[in-house]
PDB file as gemmi writes it, atoms N, CA and C in Angstrom:
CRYST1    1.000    1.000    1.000  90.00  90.00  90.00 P 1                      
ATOM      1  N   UNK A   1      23.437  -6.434   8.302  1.00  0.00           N  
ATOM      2  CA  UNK A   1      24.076  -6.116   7.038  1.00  0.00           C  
ATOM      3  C   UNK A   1      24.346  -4.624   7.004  1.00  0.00           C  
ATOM      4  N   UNK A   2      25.545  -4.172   7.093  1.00  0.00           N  
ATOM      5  CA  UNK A   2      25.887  -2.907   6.909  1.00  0.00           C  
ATOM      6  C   UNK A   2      25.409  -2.240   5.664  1.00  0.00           C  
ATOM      7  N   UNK A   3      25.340  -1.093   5.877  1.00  0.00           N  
ATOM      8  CA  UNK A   3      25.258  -0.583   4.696  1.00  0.00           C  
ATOM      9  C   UNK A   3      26.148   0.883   4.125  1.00  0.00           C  
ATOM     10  N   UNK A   4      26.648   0.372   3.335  1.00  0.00           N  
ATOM     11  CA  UNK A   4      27.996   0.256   3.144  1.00  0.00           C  
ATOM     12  C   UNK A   4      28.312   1.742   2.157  1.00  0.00           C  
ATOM     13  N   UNK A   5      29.170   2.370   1.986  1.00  0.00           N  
ATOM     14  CA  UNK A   5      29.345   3.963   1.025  1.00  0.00           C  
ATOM     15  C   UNK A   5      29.457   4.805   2.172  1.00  0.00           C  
ATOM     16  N   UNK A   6      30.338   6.183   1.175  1.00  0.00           N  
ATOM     17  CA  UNK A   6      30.271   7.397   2.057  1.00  0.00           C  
ATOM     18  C   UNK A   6      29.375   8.013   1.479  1.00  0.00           C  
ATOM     19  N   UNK A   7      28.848   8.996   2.195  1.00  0.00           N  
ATOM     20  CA  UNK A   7      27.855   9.912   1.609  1.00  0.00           C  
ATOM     21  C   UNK A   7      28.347  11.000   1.402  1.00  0.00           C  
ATOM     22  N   UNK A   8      29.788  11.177   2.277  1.00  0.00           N  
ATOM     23  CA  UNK A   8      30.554  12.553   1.832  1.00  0.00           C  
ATOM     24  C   UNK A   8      29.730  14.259   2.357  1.00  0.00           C  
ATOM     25  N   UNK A   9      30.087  15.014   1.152  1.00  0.00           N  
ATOM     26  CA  UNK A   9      29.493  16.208   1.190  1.00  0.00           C  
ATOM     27  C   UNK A   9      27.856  16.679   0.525  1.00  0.00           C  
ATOM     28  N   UNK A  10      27.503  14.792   0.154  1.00  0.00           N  
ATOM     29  CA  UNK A  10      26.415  14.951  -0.880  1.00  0.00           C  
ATOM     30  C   UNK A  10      25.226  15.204   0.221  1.00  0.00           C  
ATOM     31  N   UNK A  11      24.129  15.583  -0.527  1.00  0.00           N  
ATOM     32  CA  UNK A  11      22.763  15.726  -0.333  1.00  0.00           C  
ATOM     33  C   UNK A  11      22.538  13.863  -0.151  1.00  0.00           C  
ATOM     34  N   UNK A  12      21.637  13.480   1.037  1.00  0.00           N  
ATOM     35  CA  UNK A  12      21.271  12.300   0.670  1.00  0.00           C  
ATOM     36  C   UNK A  12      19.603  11.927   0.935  1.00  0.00           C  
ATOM     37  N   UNK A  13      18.873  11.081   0.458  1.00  0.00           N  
ATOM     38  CA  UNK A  13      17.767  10.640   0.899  1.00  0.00           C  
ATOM     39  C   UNK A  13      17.982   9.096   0.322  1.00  0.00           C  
ATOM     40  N   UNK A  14      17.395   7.934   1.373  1.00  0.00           N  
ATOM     41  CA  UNK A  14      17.591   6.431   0.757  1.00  0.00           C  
ATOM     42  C   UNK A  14      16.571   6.132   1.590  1.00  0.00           C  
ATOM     43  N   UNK A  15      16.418   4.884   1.725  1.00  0.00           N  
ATOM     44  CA  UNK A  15      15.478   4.060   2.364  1.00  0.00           C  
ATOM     45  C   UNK A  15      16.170   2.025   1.547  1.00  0.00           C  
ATOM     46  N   UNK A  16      16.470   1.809   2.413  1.00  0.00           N  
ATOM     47  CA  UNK A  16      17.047   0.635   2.728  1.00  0.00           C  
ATOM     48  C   UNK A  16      16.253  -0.293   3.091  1.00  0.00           C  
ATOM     49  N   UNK A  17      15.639  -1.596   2.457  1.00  0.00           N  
ATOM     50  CA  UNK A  17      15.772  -3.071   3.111  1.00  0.00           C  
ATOM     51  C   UNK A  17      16.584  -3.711   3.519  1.00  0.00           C  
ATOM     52  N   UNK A  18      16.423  -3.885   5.096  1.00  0.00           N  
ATOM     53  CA  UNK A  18      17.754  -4.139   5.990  1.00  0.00           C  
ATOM     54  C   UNK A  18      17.440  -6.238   5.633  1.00  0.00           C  
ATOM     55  N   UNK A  19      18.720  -6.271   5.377  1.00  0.00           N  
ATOM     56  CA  UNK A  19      18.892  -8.136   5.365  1.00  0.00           C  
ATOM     57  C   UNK A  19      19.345  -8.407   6.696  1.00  0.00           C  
ATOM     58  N   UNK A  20      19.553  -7.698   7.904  1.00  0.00           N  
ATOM     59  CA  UNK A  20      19.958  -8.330   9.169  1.00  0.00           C  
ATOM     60  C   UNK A  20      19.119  -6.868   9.807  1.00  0.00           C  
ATOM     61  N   UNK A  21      18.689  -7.258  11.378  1.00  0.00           N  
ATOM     62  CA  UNK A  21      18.221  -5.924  12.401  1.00  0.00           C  
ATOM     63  C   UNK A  21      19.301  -5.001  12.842  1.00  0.00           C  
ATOM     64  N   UNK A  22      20.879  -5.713  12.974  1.00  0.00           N  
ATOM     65  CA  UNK A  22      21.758  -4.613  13.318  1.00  0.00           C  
ATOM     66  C   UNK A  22      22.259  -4.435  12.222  1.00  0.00           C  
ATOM     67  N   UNK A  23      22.467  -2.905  12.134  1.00  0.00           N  
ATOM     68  CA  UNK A  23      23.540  -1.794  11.632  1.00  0.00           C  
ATOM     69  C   UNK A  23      24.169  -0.718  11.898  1.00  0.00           C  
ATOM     70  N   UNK A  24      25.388  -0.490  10.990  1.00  0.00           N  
ATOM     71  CA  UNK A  24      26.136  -0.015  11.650  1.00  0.00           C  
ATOM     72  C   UNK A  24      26.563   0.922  10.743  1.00  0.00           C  
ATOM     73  N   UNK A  25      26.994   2.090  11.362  1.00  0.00           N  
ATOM     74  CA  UNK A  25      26.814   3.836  10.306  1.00  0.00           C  
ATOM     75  C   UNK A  25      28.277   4.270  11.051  1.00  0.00           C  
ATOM     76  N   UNK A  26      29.307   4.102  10.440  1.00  0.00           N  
ATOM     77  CA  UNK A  26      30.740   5.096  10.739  1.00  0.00           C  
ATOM     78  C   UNK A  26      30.887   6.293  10.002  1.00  0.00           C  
ATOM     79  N   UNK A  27      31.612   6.748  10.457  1.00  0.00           N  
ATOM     80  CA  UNK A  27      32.951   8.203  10.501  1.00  0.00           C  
ATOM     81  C   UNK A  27      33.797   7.381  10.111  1.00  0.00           C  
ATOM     82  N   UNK A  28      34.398   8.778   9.107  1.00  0.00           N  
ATOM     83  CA  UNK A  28      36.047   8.405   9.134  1.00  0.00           C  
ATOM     84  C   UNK A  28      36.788   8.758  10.619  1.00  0.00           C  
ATOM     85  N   UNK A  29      36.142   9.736  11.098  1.00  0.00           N  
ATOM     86  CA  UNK A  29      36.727   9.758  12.395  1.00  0.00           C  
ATOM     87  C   UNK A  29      36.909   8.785  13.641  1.00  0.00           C  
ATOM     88  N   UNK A  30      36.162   7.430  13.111  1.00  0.00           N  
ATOM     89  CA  UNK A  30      36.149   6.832  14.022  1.00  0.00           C  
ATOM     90  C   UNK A  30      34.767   6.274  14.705  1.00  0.00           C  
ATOM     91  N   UNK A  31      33.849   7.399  14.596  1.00  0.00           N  
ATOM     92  CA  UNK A  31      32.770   7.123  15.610  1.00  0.00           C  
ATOM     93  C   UNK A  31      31.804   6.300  14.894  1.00  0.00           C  
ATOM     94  N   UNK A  32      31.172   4.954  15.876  1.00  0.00           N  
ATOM     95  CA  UNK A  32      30.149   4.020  14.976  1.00  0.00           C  
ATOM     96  C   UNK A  32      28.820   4.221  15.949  1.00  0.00           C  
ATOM     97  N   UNK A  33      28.265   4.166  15.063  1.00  0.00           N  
ATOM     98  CA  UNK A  33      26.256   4.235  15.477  1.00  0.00           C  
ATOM     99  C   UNK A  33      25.911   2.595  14.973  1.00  0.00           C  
ATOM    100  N   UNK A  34      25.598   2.052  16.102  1.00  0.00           N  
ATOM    101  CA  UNK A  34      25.245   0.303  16.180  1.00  0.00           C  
ATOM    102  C   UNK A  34      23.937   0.306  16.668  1.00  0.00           C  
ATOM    103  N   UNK A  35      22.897   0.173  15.687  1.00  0.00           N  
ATOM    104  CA  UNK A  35      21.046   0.350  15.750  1.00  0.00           C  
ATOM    105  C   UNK A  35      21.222  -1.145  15.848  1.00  0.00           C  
ATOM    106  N   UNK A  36      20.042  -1.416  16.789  1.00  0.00           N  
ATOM    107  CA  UNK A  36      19.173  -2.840  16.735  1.00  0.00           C  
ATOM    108  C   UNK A  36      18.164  -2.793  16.471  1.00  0.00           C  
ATOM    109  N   UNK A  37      17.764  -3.239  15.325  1.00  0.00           N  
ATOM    110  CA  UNK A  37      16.031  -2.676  14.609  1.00  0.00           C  
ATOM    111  C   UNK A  37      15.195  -4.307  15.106  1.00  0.00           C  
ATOM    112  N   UNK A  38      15.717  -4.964  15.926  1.00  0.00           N  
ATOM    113  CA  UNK A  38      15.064  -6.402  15.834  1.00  0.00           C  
ATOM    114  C   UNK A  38      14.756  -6.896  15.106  1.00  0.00           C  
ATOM    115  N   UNK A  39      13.450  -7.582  14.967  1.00  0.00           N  
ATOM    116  CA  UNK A  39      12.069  -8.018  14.157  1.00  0.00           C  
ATOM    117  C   UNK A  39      11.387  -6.744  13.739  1.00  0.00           C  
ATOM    118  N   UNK A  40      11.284  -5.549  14.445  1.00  0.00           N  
ATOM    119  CA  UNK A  40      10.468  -4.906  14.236  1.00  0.00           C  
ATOM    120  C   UNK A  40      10.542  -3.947  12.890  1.00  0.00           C  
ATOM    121  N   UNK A  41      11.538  -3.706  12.490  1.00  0.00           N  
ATOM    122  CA  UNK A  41      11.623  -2.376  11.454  1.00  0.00           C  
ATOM    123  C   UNK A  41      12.354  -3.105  10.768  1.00  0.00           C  
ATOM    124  N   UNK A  42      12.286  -3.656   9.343  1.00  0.00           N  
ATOM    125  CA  UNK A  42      12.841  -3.977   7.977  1.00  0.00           C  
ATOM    126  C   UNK A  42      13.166  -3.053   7.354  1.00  0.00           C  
ATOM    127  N   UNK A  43      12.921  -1.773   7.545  1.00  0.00           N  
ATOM    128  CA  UNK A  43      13.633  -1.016   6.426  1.00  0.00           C  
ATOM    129  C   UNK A  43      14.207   0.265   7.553  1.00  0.00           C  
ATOM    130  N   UNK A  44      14.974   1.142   6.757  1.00  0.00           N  
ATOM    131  CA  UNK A  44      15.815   1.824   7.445  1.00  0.00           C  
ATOM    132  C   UNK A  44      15.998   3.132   6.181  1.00  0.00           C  
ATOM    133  N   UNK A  45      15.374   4.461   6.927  1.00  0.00           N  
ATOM    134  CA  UNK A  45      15.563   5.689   6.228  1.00  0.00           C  
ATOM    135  C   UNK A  45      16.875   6.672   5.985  1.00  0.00           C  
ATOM    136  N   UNK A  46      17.201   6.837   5.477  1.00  0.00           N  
ATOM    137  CA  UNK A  46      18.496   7.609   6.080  1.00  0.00           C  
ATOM    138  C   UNK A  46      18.549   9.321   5.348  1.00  0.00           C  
ATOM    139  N   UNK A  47      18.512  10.178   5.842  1.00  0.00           N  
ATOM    140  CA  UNK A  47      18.508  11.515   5.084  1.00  0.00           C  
ATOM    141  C   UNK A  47      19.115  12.502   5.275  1.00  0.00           C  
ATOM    142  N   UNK A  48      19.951  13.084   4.724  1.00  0.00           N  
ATOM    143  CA  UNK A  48      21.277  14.156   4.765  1.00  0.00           C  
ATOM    144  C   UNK A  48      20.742  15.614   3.890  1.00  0.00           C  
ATOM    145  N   UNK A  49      20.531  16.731   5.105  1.00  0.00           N  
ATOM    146  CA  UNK A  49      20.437  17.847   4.222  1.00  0.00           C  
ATOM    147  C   UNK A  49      21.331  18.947   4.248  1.00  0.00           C  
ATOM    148  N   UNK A  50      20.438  19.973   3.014  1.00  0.00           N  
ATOM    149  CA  UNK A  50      21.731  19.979   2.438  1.00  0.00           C  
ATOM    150  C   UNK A  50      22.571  21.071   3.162  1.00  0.00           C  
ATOM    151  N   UNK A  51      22.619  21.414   4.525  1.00  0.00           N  
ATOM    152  CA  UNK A  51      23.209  21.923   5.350  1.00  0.00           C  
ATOM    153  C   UNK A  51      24.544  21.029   5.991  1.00  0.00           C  
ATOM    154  N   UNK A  52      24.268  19.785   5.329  1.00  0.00           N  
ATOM    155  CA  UNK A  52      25.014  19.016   6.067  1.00  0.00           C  
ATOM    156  C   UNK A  52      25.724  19.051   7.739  1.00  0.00           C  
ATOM    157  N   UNK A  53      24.835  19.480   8.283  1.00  0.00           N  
ATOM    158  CA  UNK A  53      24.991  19.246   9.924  1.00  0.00           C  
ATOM    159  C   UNK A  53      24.474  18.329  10.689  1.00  0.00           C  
ATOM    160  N   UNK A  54      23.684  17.432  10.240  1.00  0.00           N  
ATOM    161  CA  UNK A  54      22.722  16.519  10.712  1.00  0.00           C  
ATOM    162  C   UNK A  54      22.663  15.573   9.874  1.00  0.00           C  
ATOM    163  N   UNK A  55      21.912  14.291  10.925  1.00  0.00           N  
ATOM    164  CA  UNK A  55      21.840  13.097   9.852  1.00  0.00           C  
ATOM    165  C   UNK A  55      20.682  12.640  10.592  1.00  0.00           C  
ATOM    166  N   UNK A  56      19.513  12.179   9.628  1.00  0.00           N  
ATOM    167  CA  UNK A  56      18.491  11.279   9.895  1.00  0.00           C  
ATOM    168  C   UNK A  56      18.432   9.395  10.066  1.00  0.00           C  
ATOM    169  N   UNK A  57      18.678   9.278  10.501  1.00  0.00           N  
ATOM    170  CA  UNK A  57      18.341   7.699  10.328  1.00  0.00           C  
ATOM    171  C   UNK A  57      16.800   7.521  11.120  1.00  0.00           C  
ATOM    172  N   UNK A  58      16.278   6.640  10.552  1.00  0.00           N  
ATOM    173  CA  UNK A  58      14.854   6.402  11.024  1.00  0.00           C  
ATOM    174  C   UNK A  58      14.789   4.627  10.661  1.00  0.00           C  
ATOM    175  N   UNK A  59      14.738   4.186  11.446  1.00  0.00           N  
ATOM    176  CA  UNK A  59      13.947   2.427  11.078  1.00  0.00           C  
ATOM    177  C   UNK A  59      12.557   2.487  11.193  1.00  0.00           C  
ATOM    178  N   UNK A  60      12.130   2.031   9.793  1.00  0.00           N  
ATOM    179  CA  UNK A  60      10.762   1.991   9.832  1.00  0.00           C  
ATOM    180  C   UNK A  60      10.293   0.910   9.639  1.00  0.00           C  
ATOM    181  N   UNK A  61       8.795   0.270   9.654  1.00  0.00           N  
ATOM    182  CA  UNK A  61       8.255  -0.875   9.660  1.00  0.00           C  
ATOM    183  C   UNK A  61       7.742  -0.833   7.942  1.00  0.00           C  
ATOM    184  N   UNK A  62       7.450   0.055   7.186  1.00  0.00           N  
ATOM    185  CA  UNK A  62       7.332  -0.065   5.923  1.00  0.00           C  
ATOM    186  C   UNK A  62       7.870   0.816   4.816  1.00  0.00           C  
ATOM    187  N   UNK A  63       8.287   0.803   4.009  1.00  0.00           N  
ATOM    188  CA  UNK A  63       9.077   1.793   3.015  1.00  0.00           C  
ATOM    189  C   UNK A  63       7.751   2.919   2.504  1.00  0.00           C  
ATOM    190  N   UNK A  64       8.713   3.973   2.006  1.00  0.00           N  
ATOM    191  CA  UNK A  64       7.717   5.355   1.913  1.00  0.00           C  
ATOM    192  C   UNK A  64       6.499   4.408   1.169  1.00  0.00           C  
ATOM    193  N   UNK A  65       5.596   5.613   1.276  1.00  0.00           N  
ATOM    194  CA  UNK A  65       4.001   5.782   0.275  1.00  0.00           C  
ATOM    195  C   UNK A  65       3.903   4.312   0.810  1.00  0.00           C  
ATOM    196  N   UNK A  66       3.599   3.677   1.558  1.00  0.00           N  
ATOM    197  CA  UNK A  66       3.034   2.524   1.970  1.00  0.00           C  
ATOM    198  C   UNK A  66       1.045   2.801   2.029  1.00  0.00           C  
ATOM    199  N   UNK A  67       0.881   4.216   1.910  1.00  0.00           N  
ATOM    200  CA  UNK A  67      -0.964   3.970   1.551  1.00  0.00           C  
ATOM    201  C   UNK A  67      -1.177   4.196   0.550  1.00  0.00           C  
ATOM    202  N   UNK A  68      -0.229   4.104  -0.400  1.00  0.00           N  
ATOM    203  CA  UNK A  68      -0.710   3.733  -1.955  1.00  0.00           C  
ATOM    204  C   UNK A  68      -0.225   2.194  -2.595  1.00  0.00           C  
ATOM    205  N   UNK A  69       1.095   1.914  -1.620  1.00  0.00           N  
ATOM    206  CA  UNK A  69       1.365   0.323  -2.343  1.00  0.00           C  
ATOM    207  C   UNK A  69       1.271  -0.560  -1.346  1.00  0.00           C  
ATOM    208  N   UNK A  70       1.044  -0.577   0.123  1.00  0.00           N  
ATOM    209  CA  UNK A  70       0.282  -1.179   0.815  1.00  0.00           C  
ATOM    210  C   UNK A  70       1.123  -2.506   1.523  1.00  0.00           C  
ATOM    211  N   UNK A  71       2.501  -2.086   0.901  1.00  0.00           N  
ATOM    212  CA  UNK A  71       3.869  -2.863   1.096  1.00  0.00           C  
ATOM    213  C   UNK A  71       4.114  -2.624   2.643  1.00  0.00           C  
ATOM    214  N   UNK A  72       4.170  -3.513   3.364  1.00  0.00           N  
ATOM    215  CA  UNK A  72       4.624  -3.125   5.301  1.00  0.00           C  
ATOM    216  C   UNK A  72       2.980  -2.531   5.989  1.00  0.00           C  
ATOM    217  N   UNK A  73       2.416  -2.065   5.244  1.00  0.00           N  
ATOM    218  CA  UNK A  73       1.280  -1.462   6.177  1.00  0.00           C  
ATOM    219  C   UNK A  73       0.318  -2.772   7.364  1.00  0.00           C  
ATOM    220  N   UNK A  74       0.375  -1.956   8.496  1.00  0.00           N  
ATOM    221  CA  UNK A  74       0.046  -2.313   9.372  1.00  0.00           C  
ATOM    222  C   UNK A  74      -1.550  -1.572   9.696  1.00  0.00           C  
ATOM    223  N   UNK A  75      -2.293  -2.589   9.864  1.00  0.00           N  
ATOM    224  CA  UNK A  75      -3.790  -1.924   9.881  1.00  0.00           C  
ATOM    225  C   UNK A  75      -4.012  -2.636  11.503  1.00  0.00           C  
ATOM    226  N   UNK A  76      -4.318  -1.113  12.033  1.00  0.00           N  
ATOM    227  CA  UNK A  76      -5.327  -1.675  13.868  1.00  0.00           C  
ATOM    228  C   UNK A  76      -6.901  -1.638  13.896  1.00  0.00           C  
ATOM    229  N   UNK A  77      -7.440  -2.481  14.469  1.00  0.00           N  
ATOM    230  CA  UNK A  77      -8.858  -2.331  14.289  1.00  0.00           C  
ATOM    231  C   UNK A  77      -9.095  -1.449  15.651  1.00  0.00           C  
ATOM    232  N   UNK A  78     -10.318  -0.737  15.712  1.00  0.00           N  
ATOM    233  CA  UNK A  78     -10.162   0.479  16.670  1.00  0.00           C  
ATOM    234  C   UNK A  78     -10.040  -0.267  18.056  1.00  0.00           C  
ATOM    235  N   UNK A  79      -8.941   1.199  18.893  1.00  0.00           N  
ATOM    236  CA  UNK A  79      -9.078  -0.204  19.956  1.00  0.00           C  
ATOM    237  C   UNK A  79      -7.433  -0.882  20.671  1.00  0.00           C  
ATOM    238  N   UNK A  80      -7.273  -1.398  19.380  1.00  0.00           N  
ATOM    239  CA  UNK A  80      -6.007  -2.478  19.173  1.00  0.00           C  
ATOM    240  C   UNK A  80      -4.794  -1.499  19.525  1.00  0.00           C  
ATOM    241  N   UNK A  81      -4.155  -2.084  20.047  1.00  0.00           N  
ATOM    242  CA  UNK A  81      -2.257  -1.440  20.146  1.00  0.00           C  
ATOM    243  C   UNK A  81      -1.647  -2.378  19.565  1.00  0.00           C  
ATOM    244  N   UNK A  82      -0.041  -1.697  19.210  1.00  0.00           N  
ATOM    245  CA  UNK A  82       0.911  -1.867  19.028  1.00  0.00           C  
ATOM    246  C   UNK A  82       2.397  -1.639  19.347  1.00  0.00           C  
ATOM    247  N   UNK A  83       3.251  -2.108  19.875  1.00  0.00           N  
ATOM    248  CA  UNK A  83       4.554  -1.471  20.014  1.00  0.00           C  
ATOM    249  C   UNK A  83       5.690  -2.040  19.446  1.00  0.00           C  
ATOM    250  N   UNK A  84       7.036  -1.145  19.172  1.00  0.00           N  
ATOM    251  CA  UNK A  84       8.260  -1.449  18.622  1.00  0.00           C  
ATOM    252  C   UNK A  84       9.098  -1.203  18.966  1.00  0.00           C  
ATOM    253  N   UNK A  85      10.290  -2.024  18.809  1.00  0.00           N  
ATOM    254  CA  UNK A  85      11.155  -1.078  19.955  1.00  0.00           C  
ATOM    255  C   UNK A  85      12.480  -1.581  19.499  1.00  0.00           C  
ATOM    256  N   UNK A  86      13.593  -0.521  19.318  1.00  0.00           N  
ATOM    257  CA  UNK A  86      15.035  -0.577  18.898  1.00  0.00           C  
ATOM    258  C   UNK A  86      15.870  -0.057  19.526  1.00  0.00           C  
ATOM    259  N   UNK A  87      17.209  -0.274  19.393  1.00  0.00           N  
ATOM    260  CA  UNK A  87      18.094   0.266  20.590  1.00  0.00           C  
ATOM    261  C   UNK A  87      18.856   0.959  19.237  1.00  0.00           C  
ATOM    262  N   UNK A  88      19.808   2.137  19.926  1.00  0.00           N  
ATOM    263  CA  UNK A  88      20.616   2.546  19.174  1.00  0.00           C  
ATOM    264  C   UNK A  88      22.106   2.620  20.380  1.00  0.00           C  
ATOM    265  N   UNK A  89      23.576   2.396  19.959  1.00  0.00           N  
ATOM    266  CA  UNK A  89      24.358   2.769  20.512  1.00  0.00           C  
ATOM    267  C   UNK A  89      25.563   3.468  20.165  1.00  0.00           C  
ATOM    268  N   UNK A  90      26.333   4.577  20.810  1.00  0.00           N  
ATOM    269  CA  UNK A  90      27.560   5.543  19.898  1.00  0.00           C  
ATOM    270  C   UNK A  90      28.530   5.119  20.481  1.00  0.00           C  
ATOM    271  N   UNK A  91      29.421   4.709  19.467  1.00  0.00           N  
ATOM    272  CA  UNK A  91      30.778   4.272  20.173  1.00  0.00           C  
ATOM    273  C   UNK A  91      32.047   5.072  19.474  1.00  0.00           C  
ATOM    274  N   UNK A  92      33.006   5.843  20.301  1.00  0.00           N  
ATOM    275  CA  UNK A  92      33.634   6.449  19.761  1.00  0.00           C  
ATOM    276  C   UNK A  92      33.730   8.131  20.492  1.00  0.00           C  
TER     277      UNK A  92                                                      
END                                                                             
């Protein structure tokens, strides 16, 4: 599920519940960023500062302050691993 708006010249910070693992982030110029978050990362950060030269995207496994609402948190008992893993690709 794309997620969809320009962000323009604005300042941005979001955090997204993704309804599908791929998405997809264009330019008007053309150029697309096609993430595969799998199974692993349901939500998706995105943050624009206010230099506007850069762009954050981050897929994460739980939305902010997750050790106060406990929403996505993942607990290891000592010991235990984990891994995740997403592809990103630039086309354009």
């Amino acid at each position: 599920s794309p997620i969809s708006g320009i962000i323009g010249e604005d300042e941005y910070a979001g955090c997204f519940t993704l309804q599908s693992p791929i998405v997809e982030l264009a330019t008007e110029e053309g150029k697309k960023l096609i993430m595969d978050c799998g199974g692993d990362f349901p939500y998706l950060q995105v943050y624009t500062p206010p230099h506007r030269n850069s762009i954050a995207i981050e897929p994460m496994t739980c939305p902010p302050d997750v050790y106060n609402n406990g929403v996505g948190l993942i607990e290891l008992i000592p010991g235990a691993e984990s891994s995740f893993t997403f592809s990103m690709i630039l086309e354009g």
